[in-house]
N, CA and C atoms as a LAMMPS dump frame, in Angstrom:
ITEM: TIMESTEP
0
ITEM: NUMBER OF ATOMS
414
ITEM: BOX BOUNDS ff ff ff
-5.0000000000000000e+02 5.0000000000000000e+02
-5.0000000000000000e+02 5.0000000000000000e+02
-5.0000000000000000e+02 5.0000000000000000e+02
ITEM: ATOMS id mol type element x y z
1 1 1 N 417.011 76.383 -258.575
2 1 2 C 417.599 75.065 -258.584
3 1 3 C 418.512 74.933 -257.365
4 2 1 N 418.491 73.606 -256.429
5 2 2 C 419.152 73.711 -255.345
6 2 3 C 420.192 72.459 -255.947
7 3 1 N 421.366 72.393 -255.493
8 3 2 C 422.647 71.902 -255.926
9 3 3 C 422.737 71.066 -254.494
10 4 1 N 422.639 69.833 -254.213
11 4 2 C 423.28 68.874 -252.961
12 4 3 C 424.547 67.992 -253.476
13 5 1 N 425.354 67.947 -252.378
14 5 2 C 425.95 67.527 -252.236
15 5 3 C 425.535 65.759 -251.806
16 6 1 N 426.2 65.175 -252.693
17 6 2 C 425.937 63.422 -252.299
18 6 3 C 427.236 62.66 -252.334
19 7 1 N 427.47 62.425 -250.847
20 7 2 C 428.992 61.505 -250.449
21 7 3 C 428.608 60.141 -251.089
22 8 1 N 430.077 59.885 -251.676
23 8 2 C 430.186 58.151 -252.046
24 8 3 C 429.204 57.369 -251.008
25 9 1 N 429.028 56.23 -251.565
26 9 2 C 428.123 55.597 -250.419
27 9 3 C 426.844 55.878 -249.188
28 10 1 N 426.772 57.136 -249.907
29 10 2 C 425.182 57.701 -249.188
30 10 3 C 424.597 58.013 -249.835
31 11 1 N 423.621 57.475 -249.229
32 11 2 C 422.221 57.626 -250.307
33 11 3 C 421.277 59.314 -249.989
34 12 1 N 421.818 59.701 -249.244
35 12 2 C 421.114 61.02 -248.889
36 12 3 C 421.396 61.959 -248.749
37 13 1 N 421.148 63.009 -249.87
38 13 2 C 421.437 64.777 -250.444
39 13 3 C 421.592 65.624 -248.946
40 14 1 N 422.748 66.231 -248.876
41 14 2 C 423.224 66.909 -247.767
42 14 3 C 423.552 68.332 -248.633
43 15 1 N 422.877 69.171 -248.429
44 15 2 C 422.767 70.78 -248.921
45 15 3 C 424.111 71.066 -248.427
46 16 1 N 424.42 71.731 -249.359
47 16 2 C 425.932 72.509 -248.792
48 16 3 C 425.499 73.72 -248.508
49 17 1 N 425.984 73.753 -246.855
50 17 2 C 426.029 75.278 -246.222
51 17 3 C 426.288 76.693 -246.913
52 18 1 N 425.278 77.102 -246.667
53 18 2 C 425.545 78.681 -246.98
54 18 3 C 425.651 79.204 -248.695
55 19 1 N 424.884 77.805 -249.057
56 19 2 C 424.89 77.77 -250.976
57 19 3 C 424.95 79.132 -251.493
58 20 1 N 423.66 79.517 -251.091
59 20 2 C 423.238 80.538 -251.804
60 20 3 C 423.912 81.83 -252.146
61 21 1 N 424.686 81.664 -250.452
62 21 2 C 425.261 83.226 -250.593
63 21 3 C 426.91 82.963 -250.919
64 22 1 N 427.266 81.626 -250.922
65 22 2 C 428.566 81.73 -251.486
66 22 3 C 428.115 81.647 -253.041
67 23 1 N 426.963 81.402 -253.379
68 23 2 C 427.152 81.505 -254.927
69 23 3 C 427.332 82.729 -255.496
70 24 1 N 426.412 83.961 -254.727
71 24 2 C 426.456 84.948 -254.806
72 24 3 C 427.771 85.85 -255.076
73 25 1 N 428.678 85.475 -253.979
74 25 2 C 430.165 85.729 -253.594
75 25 3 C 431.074 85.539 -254.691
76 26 1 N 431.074 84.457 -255.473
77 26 2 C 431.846 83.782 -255.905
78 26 3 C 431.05 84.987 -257.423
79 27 1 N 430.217 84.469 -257.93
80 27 2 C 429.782 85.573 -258.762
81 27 3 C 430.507 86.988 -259.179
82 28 1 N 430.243 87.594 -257.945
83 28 2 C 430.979 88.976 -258.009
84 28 3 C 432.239 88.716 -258.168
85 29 1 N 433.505 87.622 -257.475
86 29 2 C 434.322 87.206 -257.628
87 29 3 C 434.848 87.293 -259.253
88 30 1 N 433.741 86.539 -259.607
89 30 2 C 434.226 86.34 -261.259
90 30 3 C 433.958 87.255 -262.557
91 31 1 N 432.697 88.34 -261.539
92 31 2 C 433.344 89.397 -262.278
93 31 3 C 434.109 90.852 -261.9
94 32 1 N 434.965 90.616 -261.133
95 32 2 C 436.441 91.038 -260.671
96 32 3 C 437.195 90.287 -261.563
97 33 1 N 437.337 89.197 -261.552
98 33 2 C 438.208 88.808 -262.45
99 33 3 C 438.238 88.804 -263.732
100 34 1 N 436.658 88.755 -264.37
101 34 2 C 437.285 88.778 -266.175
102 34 3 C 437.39 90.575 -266.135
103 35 1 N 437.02 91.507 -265.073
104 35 2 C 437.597 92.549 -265.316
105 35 3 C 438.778 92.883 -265.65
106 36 1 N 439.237 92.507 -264.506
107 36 2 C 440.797 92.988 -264.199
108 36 3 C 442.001 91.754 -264.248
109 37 1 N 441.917 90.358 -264.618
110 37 2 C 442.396 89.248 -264.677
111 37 3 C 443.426 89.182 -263.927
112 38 1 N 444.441 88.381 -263.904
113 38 2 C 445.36 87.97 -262.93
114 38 3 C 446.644 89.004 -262.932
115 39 1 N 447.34 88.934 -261.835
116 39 2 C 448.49 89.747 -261.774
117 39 3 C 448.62 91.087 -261.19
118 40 1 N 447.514 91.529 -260.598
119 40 2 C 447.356 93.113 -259.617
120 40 3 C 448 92.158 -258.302
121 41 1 N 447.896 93.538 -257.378
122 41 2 C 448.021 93.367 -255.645
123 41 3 C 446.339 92.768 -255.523
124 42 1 N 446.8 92.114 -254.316
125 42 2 C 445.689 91.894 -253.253
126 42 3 C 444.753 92.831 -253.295
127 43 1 N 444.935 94.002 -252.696
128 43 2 C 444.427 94.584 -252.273
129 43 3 C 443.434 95.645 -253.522
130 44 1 N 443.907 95.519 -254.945
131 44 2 C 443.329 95.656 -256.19
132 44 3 C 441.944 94.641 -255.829
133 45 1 N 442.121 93.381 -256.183
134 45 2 C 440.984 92.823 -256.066
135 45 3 C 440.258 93.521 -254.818
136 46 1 N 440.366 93.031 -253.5
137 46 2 C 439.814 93.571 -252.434
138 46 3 C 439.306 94.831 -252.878
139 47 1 N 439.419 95.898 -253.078
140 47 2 C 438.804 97.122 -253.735
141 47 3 C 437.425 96.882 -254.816
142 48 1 N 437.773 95.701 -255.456
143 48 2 C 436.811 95.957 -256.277
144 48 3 C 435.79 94.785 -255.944
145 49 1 N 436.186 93.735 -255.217
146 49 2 C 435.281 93.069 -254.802
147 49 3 C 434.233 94.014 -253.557
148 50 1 N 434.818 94.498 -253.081
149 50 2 C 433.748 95.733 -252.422
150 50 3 C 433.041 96.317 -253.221
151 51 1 N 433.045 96.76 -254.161
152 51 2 C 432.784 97.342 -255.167
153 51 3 C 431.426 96.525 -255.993
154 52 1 N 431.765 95.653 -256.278
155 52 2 C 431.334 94.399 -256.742
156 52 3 C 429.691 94.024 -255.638
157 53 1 N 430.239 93.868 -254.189
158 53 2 C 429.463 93.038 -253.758
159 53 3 C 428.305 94.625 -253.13
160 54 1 N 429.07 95.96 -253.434
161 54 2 C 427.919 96.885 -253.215
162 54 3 C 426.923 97.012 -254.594
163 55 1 N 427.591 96.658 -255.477
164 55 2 C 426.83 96.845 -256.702
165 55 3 C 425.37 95.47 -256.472
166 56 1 N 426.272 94.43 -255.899
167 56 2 C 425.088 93.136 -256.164
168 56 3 C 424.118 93.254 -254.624
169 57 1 N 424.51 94.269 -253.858
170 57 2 C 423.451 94.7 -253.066
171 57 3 C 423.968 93.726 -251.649
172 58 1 N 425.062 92.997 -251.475
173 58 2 C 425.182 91.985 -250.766
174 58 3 C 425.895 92.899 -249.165
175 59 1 N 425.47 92.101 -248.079
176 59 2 C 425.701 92.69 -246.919
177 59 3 C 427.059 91.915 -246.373
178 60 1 N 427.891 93.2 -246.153
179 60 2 C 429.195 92.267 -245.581
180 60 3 C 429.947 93.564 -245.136
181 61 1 N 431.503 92.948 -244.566
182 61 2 C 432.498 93.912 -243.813
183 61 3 C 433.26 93.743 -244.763
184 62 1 N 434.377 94.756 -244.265
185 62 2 C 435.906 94.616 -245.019
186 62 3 C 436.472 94.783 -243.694
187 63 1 N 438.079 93.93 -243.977
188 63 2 C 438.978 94.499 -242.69
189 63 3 C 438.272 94.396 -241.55
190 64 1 N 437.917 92.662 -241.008
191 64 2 C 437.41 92.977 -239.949
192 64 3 C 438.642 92.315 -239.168
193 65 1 N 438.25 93.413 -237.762
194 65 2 C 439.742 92.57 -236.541
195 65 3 C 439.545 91.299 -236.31
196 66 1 N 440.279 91.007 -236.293
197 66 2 C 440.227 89.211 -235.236
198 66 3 C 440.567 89.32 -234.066
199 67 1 N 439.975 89.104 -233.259
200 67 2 C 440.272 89.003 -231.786
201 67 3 C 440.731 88.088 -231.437
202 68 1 N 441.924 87.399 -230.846
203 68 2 C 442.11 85.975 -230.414
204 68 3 C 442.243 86.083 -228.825
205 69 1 N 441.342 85.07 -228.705
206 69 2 C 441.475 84.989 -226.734
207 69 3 C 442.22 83.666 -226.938
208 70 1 N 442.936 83.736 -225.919
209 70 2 C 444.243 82.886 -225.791
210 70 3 C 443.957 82.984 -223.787
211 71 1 N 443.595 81.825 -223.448
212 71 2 C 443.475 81.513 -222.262
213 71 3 C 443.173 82.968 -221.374
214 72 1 N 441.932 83.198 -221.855
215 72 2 C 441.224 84.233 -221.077
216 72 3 C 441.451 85.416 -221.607
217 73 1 N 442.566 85.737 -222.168
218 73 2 C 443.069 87.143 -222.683
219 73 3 C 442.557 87.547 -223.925
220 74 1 N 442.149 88.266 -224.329
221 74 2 C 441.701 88.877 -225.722
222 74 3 C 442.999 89.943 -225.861
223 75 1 N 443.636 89.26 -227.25
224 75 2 C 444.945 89.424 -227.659
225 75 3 C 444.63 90.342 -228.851
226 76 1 N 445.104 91.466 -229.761
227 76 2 C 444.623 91.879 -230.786
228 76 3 C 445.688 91.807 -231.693
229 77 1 N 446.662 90.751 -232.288
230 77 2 C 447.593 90.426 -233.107
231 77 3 C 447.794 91.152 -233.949
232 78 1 N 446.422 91.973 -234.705
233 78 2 C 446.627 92.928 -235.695
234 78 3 C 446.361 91.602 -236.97
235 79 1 N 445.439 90.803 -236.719
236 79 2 C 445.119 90.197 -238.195
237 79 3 C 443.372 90.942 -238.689
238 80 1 N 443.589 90.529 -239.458
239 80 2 C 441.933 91.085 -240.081
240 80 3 C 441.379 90.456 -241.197
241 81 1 N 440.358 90.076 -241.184
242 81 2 C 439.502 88.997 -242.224
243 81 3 C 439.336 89.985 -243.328
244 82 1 N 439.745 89.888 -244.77
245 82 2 C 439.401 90.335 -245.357
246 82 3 C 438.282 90.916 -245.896
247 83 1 N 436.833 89.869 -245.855
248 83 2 C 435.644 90.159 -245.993
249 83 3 C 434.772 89.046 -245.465
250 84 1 N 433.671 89.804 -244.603
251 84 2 C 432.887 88.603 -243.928
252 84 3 C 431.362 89.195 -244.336
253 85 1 N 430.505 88.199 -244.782
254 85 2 C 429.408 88.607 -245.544
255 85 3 C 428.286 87.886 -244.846
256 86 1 N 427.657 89.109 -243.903
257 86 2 C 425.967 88.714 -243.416
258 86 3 C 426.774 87.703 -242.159
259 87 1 N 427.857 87.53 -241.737
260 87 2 C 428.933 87.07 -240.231
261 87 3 C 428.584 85.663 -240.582
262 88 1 N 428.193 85.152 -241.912
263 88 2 C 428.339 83.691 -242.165
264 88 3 C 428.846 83.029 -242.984
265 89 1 N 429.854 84.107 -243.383
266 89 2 C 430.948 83.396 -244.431
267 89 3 C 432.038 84.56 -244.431
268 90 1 N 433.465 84.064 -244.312
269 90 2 C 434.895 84.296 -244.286
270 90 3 C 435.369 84.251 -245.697
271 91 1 N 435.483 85.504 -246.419
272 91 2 C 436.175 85.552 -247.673
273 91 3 C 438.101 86.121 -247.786
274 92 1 N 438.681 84.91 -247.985
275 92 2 C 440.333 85.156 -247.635
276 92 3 C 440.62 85.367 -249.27
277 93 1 N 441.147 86.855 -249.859
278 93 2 C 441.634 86.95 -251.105
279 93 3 C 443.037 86.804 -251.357
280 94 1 N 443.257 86.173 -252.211
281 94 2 C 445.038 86.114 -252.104
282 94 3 C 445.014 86.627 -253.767
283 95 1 N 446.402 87.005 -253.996
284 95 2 C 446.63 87.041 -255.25
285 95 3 C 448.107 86.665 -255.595
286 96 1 N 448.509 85.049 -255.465
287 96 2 C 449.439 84.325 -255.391
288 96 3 C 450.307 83.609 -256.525
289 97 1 N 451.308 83.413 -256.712
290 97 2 C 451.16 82.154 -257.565
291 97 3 C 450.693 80.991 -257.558
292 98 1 N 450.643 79.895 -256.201
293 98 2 C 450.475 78.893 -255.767
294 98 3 C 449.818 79.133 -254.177
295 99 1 N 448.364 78.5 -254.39
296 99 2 C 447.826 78.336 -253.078
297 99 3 C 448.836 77.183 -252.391
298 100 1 N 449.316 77.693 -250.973
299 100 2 C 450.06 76.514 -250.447
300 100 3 C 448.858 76.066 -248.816
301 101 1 N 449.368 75.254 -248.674
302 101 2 C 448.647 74.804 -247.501
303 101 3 C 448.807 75.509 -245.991
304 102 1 N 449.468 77.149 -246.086
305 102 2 C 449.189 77.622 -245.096
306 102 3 C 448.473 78.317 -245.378
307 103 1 N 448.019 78.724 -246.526
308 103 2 C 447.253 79.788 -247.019
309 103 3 C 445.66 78.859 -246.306
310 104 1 N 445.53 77.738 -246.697
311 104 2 C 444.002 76.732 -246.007
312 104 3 C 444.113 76.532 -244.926
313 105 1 N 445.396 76.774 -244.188
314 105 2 C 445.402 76.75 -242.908
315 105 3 C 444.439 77.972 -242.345
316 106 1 N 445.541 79.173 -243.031
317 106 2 C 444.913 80.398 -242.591
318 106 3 C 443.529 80.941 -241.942
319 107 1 N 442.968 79.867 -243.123
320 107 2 C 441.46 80.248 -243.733
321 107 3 C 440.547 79.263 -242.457
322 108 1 N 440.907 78.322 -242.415
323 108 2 C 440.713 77.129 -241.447
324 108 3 C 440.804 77.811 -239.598
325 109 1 N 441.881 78.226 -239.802
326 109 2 C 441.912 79.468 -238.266
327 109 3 C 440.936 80.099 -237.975
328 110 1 N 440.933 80.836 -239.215
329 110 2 C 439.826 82.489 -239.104
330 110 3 C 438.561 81.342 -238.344
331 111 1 N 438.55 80.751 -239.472
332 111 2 C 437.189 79.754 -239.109
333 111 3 C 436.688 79.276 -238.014
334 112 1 N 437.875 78.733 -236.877
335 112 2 C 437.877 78.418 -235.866
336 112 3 C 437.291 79.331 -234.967
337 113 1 N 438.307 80.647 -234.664
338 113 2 C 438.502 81.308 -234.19
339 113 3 C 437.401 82.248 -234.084
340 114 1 N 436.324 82.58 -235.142
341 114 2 C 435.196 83.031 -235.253
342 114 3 C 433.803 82.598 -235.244
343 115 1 N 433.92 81.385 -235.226
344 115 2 C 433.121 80.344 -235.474
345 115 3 C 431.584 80.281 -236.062
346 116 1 N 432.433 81.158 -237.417
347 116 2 C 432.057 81.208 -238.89
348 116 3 C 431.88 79.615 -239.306
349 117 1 N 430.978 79.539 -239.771
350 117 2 C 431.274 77.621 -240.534
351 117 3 C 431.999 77.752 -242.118
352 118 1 N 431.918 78.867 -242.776
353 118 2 C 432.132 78.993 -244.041
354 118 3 C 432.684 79.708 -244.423
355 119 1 N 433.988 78.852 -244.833
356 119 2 C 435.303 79.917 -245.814
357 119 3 C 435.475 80.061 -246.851
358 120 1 N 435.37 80.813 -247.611
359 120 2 C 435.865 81.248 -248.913
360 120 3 C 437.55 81.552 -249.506
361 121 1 N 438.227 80.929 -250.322
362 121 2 C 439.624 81.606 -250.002
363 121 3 C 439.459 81.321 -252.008
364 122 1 N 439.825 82.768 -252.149
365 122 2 C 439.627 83.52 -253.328
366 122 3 C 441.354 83.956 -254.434
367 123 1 N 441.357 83.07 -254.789
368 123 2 C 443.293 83.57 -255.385
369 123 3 C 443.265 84.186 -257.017
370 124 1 N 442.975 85.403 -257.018
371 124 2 C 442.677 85.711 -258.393
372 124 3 C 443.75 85.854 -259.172
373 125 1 N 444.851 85.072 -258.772
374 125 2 C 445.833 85.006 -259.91
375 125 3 C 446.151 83.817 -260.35
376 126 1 N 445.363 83.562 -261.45
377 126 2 C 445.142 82.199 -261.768
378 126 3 C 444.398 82.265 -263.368
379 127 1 N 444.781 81.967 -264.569
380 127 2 C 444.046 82.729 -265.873
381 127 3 C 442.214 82.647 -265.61
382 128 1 N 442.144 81.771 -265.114
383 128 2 C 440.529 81.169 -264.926
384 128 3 C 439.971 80.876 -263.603
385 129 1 N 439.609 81.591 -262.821
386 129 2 C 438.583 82.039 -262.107
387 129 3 C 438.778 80.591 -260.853
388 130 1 N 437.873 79.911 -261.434
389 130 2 C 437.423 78.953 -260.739
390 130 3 C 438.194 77.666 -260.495
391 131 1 N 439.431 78.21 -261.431
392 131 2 C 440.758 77.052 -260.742
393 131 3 C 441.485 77.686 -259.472
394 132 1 N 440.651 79.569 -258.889
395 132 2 C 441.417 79.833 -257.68
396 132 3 C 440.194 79.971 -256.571
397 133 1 N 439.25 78.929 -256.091
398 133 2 C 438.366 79.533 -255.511
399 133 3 C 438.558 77.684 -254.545
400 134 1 N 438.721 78.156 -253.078
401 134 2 C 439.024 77.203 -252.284
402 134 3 C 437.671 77.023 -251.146
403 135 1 N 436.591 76.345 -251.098
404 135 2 C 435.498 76.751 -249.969
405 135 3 C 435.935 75.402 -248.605
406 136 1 N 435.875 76.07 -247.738
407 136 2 C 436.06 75.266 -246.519
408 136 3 C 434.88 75.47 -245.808
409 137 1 N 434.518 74.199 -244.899
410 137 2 C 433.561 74.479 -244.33
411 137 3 C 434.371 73.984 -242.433
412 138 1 N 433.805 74.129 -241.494
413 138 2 C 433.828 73.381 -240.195
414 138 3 C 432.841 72.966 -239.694
């Protein structure tokens, strides 16, 4: 079953990017979470979403560098994408109380900056899953 997206006032189904494999993502996501539910570190989830996405066979990094070139220079700030899966989707895990709007900034950067079209930003502290799952596209 394919899922489109249809804007107010258009009459014509626009596939959302990268469906398949953020469905995939989000999946393993949720079961990290009814595992281990809200309230670990970051880096708890991150562990087991690796874990997770080796079990579901899925191809991706952890901890990848970001390079930022800044007017010719390739700068190495010391940031790192949490998880980037098959280099066509940006998975940002938080484990917050409140997603704030630098946290979509964040995610919105990586995006730029890699020119990834598809972000994932993942906040597993939240009782239910899918009230912490933020997808951005560019």
């Amino acid at each position: 079953m394919r899922t489109n997206l249809v804007l107010p006032g258009d009459s014509k189904e626009i596939p959302l990017l990268e469906k398949e494999l953020t469905d995939k993502i989000i999946h393993a996501a949720i079961e990290v979470h009814r595992g281990l539910g809200p309230g670990l570190l970051e880096s708890a989830y991150q562990t087991c979403m690796v874990h997770e996405s080796r079990l579901l066979k899925l191809n991706f990094e952890q901890q990848v560098p970001l390079i930022v070139n800044y007017k010719g220079v390739q700068l190495d700030g010391g940031y790192r994408l949490d998880l980037v899966y098959e280099k066509r989707v940006i998975v940002e895990l938080k484990a917050v109380e409140e997603v704030l709007p630098v946290h979509i900034a964040q995610l919105m950067t990586y995006l730029k900056l890699t020119g990834i079209r598809v972000g994932l930003l993942l906040n597993f502290n939240v009782p239910v899953l899918k009230n912490g799952i933020y997808r951005r596209v560019v």
